[in-house]
Short mmCIF file of the C-alpha atoms (twelve columns), coordinates in Angstrom:
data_MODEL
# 
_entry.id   MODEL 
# 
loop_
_atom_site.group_PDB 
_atom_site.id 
_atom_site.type_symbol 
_atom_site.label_atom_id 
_atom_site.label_alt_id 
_atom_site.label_comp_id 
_atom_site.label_asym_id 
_atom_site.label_seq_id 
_atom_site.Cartn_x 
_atom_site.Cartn_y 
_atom_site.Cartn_z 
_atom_site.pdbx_PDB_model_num 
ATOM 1   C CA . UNK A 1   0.000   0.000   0.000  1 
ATOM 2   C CA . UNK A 2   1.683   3.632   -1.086 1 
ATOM 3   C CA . UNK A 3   2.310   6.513   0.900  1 
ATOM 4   C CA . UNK A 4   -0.647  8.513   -0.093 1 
ATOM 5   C CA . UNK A 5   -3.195  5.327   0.595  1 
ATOM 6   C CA . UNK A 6   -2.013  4.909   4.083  1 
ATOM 7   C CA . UNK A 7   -2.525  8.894   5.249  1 
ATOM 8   C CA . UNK A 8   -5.303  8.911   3.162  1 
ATOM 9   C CA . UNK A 9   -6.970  5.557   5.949  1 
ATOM 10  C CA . UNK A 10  -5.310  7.735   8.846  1 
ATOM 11  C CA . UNK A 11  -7.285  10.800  8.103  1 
ATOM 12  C CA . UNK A 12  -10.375 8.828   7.527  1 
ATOM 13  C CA . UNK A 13  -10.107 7.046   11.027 1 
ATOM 14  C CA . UNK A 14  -9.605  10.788  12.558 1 
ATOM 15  C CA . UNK A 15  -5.980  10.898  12.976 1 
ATOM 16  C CA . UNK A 16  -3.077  13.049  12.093 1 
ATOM 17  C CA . UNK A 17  -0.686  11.119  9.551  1 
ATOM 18  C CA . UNK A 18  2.492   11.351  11.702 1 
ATOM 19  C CA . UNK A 19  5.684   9.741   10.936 1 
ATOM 20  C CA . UNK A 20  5.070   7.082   13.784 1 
ATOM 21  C CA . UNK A 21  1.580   6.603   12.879 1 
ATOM 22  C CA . UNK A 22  2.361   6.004   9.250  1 
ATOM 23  C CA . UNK A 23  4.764   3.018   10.655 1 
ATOM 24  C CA . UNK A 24  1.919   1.184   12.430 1 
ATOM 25  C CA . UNK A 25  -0.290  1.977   9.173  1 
ATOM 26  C CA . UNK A 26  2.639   0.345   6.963  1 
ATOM 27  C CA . UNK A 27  3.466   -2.947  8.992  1 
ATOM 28  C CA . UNK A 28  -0.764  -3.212  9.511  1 
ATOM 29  C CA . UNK A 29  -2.024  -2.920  5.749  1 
ATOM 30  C CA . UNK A 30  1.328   -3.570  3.942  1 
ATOM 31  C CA . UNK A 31  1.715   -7.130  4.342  1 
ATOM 32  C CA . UNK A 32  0.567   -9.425  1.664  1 
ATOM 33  C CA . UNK A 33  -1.497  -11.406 3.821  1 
ATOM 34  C CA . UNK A 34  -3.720  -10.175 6.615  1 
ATOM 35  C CA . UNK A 35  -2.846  -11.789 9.927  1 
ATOM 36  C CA . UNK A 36  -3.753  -11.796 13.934 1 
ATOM 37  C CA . UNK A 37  -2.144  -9.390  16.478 1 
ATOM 38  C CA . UNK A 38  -2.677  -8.173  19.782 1 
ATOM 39  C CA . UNK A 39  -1.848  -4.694  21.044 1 
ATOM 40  C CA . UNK A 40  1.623   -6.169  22.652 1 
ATOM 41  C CA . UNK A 41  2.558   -8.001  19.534 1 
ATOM 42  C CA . UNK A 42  2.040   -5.359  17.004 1 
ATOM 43  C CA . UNK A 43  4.588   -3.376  19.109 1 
ATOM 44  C CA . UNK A 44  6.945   -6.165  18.798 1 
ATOM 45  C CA . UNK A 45  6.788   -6.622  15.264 1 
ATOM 46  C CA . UNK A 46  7.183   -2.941  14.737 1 
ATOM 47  C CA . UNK A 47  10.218  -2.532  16.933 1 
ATOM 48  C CA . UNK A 48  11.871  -5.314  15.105 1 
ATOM 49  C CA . UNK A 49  10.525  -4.793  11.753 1 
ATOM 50  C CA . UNK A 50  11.371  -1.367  11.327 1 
ATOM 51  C CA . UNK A 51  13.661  -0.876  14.294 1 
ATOM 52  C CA . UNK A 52  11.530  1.566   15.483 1 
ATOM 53  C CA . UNK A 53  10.553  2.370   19.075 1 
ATOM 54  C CA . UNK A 54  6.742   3.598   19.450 1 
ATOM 55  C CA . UNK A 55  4.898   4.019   22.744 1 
ATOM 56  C CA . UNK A 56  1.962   1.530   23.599 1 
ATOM 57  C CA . UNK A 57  -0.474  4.478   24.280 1 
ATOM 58  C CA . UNK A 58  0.095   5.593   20.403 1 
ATOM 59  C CA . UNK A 59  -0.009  2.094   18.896 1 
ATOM 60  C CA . UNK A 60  -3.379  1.626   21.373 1 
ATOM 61  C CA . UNK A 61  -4.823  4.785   19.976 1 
ATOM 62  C CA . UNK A 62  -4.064  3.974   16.262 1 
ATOM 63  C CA . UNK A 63  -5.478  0.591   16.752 1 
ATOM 64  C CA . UNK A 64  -8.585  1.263   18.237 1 
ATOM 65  C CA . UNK A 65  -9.043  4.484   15.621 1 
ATOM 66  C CA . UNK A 66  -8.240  1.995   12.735 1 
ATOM 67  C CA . UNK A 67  -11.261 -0.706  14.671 1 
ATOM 68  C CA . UNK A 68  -14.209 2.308   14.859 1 
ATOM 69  C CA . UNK A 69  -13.434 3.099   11.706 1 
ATOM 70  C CA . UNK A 70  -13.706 -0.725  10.153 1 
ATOM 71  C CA . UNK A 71  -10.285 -1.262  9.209  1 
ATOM 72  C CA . UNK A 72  -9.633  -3.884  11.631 1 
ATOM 73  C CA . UNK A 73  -11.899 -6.087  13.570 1 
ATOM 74  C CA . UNK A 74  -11.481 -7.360  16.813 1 
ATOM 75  C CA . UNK A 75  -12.056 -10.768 18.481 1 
ATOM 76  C CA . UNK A 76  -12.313 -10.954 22.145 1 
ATOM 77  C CA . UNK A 77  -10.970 -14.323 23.259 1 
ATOM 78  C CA . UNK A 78  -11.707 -13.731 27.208 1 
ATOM 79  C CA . UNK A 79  -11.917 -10.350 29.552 1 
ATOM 80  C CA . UNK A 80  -8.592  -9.375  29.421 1 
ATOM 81  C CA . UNK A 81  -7.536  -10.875 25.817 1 
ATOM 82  C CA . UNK A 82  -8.332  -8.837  22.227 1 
ATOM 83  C CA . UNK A 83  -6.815  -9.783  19.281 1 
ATOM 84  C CA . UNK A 84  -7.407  -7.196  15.924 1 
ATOM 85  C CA . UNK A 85  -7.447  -9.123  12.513 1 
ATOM 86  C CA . UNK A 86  -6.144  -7.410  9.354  1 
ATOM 87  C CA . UNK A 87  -9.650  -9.076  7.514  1 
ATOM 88  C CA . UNK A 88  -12.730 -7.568  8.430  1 
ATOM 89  C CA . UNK A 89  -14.694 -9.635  6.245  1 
ATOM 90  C CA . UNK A 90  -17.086 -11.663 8.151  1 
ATOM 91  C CA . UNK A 91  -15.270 -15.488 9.183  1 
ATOM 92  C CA . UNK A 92  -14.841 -17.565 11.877 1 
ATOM 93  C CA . UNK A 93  -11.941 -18.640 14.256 1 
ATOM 94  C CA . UNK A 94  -10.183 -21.218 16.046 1 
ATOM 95  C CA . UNK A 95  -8.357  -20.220 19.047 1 
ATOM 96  C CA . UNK A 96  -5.526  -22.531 20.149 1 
ATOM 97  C CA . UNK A 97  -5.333  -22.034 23.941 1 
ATOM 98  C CA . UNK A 98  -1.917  -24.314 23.979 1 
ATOM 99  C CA . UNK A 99  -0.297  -21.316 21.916 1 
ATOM 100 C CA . UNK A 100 -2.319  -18.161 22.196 1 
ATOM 101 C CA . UNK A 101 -2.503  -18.251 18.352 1 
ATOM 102 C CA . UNK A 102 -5.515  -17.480 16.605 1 
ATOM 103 C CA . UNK A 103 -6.919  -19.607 13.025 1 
ATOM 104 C CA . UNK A 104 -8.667  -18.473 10.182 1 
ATOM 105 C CA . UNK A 105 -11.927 -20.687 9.390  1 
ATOM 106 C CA . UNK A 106 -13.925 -19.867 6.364  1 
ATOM 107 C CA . UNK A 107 -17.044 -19.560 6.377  1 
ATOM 108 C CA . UNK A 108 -17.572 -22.482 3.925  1 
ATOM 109 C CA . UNK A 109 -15.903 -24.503 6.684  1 
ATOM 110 C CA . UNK A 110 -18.895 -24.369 9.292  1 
ATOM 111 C CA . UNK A 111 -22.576 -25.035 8.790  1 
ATOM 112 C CA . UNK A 112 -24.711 -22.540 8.751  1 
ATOM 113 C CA . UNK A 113 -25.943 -21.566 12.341 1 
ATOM 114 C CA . UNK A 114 -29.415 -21.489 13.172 1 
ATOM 115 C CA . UNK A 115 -30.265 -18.851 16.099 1 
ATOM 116 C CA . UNK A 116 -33.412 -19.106 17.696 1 
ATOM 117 C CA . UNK A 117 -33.319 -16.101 19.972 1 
ATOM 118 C CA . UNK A 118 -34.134 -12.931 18.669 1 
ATOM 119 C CA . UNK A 119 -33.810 -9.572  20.304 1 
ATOM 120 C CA . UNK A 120 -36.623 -7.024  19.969 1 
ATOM 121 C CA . UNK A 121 -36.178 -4.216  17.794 1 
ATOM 122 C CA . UNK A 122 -32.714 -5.589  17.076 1 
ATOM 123 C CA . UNK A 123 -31.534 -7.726  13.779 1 
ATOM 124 C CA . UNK A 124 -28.382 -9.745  13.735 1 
ATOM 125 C CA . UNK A 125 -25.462 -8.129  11.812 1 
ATOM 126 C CA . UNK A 126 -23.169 -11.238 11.304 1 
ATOM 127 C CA . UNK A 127 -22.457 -13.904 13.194 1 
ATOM 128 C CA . UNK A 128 -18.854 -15.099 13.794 1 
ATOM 129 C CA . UNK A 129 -18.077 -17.994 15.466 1 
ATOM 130 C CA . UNK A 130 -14.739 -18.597 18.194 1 
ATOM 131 C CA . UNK A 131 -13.837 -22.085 18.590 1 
ATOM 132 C CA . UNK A 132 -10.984 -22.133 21.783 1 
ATOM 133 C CA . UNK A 133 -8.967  -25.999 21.175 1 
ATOM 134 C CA . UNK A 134 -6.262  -27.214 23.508 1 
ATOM 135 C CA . UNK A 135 -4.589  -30.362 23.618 1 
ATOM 136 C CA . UNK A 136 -6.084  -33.518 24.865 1 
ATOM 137 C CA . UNK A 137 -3.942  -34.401 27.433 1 
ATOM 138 C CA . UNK A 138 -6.310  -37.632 28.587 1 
ATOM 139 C CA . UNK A 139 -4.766  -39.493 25.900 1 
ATOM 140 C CA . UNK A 140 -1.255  -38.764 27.249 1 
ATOM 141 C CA . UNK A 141 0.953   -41.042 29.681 1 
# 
């Protein structure tokens, strides 16, 4: 993604296109695949992909802009646990408690779901599904 595409999706998310800013934007929409990250890992990958040092509070802020503006989309594995995906279209996910690591699952991948609750004055958006796996350690001597 250029230069001019990535102040261009800072502006749009309400945010001044600063040099540090434009960092986060490159290592978040450059890559040729989308991919999983939480706030603590994105600041990893920056400070060893681009050797740069940027505070958690500005990497929070950009994040969170980036999510209310539909950028990125966030999965909530637990309380204190968010991970942001790179795809906002609308899939599903294994989460691999063993490794912290979350999956992509298609959508072609699970049967349709059938929901039999429905909330007054309310109509369901999407519907994403989490699926948390850890090893089986029964089968293990």
């Amino acid at each position: 993604m250029n230069l001019t595409t990535l102040k261009q999706k800072l502006r749009e998310s309400g945010l001044r296109p600063t040099r540090q800013r434009l960092k986060i934007s490159e290592v978040l929409f450059s890559p040729e695949k989308t991919f999983h990250f939480t706030i603590n890992d994105l600041v990893e990958i920056i400070e060893k992909k681009l050797s740069e040092k940027i505070s958690l509070a500005t990497v929070y802020n950009t994040v969170h802009a980036f999510k209310k503006k539909g950028y990125l989309k966030e999965i909530s594995i637990n309380s204190d646990k968010s991970y942001f995906d790179t795809n906002v279209t609308e899939h599903h996910h294994f989460y691999d408690e063993d490794t912290n690591e979350l999956i992509d699952c298609s959508n072609d991948e699970i049967d349709s779901v059938n929901i039999k609750k429905n909330i007054t004055g309310k109509k369901i958006k999407s519907v994403e599904i989490l699926v948390k796996v850890a090893s089986d350690n029964q089968n293990q001597n």
